[in-house]
C-alpha positions as CSV (number, residue, x, y, z in Angstrom):
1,X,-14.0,171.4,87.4
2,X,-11.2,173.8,87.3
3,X,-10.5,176.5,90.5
4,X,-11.9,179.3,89.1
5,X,-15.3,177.7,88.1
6,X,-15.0,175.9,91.8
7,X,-14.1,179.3,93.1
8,X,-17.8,180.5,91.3
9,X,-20.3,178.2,92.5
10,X,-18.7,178.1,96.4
11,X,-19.4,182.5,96.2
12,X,-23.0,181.2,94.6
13,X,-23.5,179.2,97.4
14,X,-22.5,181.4,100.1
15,X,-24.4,184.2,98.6
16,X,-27.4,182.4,98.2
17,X,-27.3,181.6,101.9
18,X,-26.6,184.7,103.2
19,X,-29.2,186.3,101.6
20,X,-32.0,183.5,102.8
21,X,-31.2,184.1,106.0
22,X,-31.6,187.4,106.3
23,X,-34.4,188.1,103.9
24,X,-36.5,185.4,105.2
25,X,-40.0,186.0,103.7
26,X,-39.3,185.9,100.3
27,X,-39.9,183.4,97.8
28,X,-37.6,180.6,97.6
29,X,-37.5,181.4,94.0
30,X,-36.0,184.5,94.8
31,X,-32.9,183.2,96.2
32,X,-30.3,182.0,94.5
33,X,-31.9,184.4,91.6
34,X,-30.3,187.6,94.2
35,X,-26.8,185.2,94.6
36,X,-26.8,185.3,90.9
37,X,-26.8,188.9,90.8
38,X,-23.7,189.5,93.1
39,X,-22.1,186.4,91.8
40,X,-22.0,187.2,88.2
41,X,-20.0,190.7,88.8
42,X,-17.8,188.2,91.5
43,X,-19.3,189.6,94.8
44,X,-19.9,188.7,98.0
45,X,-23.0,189.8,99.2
46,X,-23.0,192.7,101.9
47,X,-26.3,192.6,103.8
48,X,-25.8,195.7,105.5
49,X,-25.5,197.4,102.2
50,X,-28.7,194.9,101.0
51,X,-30.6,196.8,104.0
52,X,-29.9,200.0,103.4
53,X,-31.1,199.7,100.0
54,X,-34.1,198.0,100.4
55,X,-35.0,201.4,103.0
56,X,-33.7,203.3,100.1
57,X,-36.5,201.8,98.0
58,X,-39.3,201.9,100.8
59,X,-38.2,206.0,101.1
60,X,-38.4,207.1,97.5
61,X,-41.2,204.2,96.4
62,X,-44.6,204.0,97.6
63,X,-46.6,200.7,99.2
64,X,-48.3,199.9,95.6
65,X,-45.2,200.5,93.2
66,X,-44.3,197.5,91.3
67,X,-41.0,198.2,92.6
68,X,-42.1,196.6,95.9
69,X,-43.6,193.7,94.3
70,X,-42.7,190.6,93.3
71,X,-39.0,191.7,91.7
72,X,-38.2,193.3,95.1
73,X,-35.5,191.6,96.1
74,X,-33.6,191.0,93.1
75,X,-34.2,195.5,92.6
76,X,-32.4,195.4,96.4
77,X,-29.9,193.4,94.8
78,X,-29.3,195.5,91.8
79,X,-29.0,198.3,93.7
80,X,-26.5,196.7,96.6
81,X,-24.4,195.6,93.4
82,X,-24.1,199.2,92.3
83,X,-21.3,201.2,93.2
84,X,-24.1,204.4,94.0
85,X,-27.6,202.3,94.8
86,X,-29.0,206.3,94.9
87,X,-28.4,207.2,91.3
88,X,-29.1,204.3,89.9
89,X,-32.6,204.2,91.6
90,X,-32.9,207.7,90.9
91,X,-32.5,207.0,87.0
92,X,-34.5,203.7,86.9
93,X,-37.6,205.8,88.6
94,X,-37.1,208.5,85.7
95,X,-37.2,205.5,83.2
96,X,-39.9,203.9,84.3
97,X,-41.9,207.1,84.4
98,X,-41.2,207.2,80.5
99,X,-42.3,203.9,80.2
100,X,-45.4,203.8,81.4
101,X,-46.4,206.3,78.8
102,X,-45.8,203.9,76.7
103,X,-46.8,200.1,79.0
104,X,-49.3,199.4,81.4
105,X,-47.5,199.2,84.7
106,X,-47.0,195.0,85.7
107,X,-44.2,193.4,88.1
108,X,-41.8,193.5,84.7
109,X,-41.5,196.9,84.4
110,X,-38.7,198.2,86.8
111,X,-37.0,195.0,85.2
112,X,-37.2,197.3,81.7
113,X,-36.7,200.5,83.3
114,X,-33.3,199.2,85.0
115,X,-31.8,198.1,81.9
116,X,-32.9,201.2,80.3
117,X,-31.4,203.4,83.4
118,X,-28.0,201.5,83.1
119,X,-27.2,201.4,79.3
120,X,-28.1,205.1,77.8
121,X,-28.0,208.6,79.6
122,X,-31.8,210.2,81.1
123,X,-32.2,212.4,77.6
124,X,-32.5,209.3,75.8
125,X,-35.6,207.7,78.2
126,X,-38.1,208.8,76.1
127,X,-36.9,207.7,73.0
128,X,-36.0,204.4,74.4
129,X,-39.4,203.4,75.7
130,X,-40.8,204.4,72.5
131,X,-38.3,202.8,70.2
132,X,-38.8,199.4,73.0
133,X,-42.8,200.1,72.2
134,X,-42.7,200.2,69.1
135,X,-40.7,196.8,68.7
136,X,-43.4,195.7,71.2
137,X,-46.3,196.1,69.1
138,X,-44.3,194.1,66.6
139,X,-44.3,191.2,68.8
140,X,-47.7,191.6,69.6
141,X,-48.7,191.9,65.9
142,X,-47.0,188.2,65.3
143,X,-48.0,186.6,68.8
144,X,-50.9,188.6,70.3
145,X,-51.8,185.9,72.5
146,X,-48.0,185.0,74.1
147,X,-46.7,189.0,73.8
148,X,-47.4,190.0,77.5
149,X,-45.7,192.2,79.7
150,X,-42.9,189.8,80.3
151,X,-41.7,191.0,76.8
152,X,-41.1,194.2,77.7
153,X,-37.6,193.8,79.1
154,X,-36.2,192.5,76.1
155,X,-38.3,194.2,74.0
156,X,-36.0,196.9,75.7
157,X,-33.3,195.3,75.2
158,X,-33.5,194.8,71.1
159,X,-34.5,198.6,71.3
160,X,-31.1,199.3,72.8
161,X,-29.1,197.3,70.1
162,X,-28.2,198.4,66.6
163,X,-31.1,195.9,64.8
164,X,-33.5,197.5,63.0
165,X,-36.6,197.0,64.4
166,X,-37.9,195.4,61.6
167,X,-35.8,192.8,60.7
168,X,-35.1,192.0,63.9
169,X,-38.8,190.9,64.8
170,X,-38.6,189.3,61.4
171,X,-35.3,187.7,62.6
172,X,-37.2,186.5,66.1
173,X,-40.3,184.6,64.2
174,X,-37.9,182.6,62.2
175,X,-35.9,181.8,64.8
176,X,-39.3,180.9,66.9
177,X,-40.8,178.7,63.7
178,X,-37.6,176.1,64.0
179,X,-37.9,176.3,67.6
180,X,-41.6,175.4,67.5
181,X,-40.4,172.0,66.2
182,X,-38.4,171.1,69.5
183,X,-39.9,172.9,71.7
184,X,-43.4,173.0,72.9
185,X,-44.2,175.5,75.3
186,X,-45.0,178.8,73.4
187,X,-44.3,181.4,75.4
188,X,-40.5,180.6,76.3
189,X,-40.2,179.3,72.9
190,X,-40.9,183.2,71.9
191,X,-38.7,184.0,75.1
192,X,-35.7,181.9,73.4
193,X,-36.3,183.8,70.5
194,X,-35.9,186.8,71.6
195,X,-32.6,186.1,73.4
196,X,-31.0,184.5,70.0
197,X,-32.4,187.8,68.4
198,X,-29.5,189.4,70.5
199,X,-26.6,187.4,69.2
200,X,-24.4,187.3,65.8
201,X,-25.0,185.0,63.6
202,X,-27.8,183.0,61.3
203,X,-31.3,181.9,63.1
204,X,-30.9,179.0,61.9
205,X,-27.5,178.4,62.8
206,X,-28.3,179.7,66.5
207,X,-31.5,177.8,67.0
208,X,-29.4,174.9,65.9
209,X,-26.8,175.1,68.8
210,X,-29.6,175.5,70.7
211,X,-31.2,172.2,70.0
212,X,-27.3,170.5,70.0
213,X,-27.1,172.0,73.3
214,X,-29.9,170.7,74.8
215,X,-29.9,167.4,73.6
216,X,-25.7,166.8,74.4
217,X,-26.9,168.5,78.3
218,X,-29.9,165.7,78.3
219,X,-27.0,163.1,77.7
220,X,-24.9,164.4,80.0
221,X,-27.9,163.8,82.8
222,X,-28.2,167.2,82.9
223,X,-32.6,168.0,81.4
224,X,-32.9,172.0,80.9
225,X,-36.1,172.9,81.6
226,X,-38.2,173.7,78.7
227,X,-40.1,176.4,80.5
228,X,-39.1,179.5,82.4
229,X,-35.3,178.2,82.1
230,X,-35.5,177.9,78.3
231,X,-34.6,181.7,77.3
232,X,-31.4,181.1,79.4
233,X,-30.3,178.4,77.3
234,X,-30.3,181.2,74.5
235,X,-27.9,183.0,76.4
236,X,-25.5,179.4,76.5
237,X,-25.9,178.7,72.7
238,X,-24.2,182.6,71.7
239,X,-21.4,181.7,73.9
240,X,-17.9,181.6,72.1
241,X,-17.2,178.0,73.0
242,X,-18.4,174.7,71.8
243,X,-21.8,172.9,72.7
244,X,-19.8,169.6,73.7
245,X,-17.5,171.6,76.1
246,X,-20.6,174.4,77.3
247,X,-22.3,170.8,78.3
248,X,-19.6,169.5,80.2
249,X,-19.4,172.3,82.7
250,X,-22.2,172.5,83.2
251,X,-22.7,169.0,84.0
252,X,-19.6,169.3,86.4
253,X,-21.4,172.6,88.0
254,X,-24.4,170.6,88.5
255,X,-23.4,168.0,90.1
256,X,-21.5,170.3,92.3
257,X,-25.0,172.1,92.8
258,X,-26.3,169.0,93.7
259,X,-24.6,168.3,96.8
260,X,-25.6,171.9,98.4
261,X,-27.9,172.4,100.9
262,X,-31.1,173.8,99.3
263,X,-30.3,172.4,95.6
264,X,-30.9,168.6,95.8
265,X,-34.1,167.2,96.1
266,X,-36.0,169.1,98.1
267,X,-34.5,172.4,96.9
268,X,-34.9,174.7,94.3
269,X,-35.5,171.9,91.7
270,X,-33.3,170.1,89.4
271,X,-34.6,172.6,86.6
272,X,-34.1,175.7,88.4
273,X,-30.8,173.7,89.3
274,X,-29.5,173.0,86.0
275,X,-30.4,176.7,84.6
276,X,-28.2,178.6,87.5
277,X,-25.6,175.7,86.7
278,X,-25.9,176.9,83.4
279,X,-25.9,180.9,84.5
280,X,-22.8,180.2,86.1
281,X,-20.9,178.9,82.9
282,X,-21.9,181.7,81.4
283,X,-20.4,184.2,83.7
284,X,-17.6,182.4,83.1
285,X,-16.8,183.1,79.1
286,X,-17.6,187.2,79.7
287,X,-16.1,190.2,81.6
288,X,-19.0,192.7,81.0
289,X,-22.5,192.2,82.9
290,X,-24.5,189.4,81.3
291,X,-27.6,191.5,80.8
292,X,-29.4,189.5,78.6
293,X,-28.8,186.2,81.2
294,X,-30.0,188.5,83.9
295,X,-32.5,190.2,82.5
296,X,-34.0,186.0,81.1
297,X,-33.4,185.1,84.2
298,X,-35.3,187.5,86.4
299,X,-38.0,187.8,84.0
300,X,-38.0,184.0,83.7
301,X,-38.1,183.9,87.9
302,X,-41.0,186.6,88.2
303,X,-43.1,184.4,86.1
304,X,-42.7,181.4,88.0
305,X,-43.7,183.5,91.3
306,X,-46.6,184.9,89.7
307,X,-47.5,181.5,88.6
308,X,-47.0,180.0,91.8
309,X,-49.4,182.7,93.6
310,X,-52.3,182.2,90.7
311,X,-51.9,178.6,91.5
312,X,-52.0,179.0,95.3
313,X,-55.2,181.5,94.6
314,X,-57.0,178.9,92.6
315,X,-56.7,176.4,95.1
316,X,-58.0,178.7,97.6
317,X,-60.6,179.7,95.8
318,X,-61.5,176.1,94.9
319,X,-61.5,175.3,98.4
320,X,-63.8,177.9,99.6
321,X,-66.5,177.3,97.0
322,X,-65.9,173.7,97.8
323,X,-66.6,174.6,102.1
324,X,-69.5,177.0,100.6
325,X,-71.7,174.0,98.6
326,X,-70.9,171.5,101.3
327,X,-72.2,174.4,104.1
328,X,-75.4,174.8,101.8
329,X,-75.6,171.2,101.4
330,X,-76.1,170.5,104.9
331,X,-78.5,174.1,105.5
């Protein structure tokens, strides 16, 4: 591993730390997802500045907003990462007004409304959440049962490119249809998709890096996860470099990864693991903002929460009806 990349995953680490320690509650998931954040624009993370944005969003945001749900922290950390935290929460606000004329309101919205906030000026809200709905209903149309609001941010995304709406959902179910082979979990297979959808290039020429790169990171001990991780791999396979060399560093940046507190065993999970291994690769081959590797990633992250809290509800519920029968049993 060269300095620079060293250099990378030590400021990972540290941020990821600092921000557990002082934003204690959250979800463990939420983490290093925040440390990806600052480390992808190469900054340490400045908790004052964290706190004084997440009392910026409690003043201008009420109790219910999705804004102070589950994509809290990484919306603190998007903010603290922003040289004014007030205007860009100002805009986002004014974005996600615009699109929930067009979406019901869900935890993926401010997601969508950010992007939209930072890439085109406040005239151009409207017609951005209608161009983003339209290419919405397009998704739908193909996938009604996997289009969710998860899509929305980069449904967003493809509405602020230069594809024609059209062909670019026409683009995303080809893509999706040679994915299908490999890959078997339908939603992040459309998720992957949608990424590729972003970059140049042939669908079947980027669904095939995709694969390569897969399989050469499986060789190299390194399994991507084939769920919520998988639309990140999109972002790896449109890098500018080859699949054999995008492997090895991430391999090396695993392994690194590895011997961290909170990354090994009983961390995140080698999954989680190998995708912010792979996040960090990334950063390395661009000198603009990934959005589309943020934007996968926090979508990606979100889902897994959300998961995780159905999960914990089911078992709850289980158990009670379980306490309720045995209590009328014994009545």
């Amino acid at each position: 591993m060269n300095q620079a990349m060293k250099s990378r995953c030590e400021l990972f680490v540290q941020n990821r730390n600092e921000i557990r320690s002082r934003f204690s509650w959250e979800n463990s998931y939420m983490y290093p997802l925040s440390a990806s954040i600052f480390t992808g624009r190469n900054m340490s993370v400045n908790i004052e500045r964290m706190e004084e944005c997440k009392k910026l969003l409690k003043q201008e945001t009420g109790p219910f907003s999705n804004f102070r749900g589950m994509s809290r922290l990484a919306i603190i950390s998007l903010l603290a990462a922003d040289a004014s935290p007030e205007r860009r929460l100002k805009n986002s606000l004014s974005a996600y007004g615009e699109l929930k004329n067009e979406f019901y309101s869900s935890a993926y919205l401010p997601v969508t409304a950010i992007i939209t906030a930072d890439m085109v000026q406040p005239e151009e809200y409207s017609e951005v959440a209608r161009r983003t709905r339209r290419i919405y209903d397009l998704m739908k149309k193909e996938h009604p049962l996997l289009t969710s609001g998860e899509d929305s941010s980069m449904a967003v995304l493809l509405a602020l490119s230069n594809k024609d709406e059209r062909l670019a959902v026409e683009e995303m179910e080809e893509c999706y249809k040679v994915l299908k082979e490999h890959f078997f979990s339908g939603n992040a297979v459309q998720s992957l998709s949608h990424v590729l959808t972003l970059g140049e290039g042939s669908p079947g020429g980027k669904c095939r890096k995709s694969i390569e790169l897969f399989e050469k990171l499986k060789s190299a001990g390194c399994k991507y996860g084939t769920g919520y991780e998988l639309p990140t791999l999109g972002v790896l396979a449109l890098l500018d470099a080859g699949t054999e060399l995008v492997a090895s560093e991430v391999a090396e940046v695993n392994d690194y990864l590895k011997t961290q507190k909170g990354f090994g065993a009983f961390g995140i999970g080698a999954k989680q693991r190998v995708m912010y291994a792979g996040m960090l690769v990334a950063d390395e081959y661009t000198t603009e903002e990934p959005k589309a590797l943020n934007t996968a990633a926090i979508s990606g992250t979100i889902s897994m929460v959300a998961a995780q809290e159905a999960a914990l509800l089911a078992a709850i519920a289980a158990s009670t009806a379980a306490a309720s029968a045995s209590s009328g049993a014994s009545d």
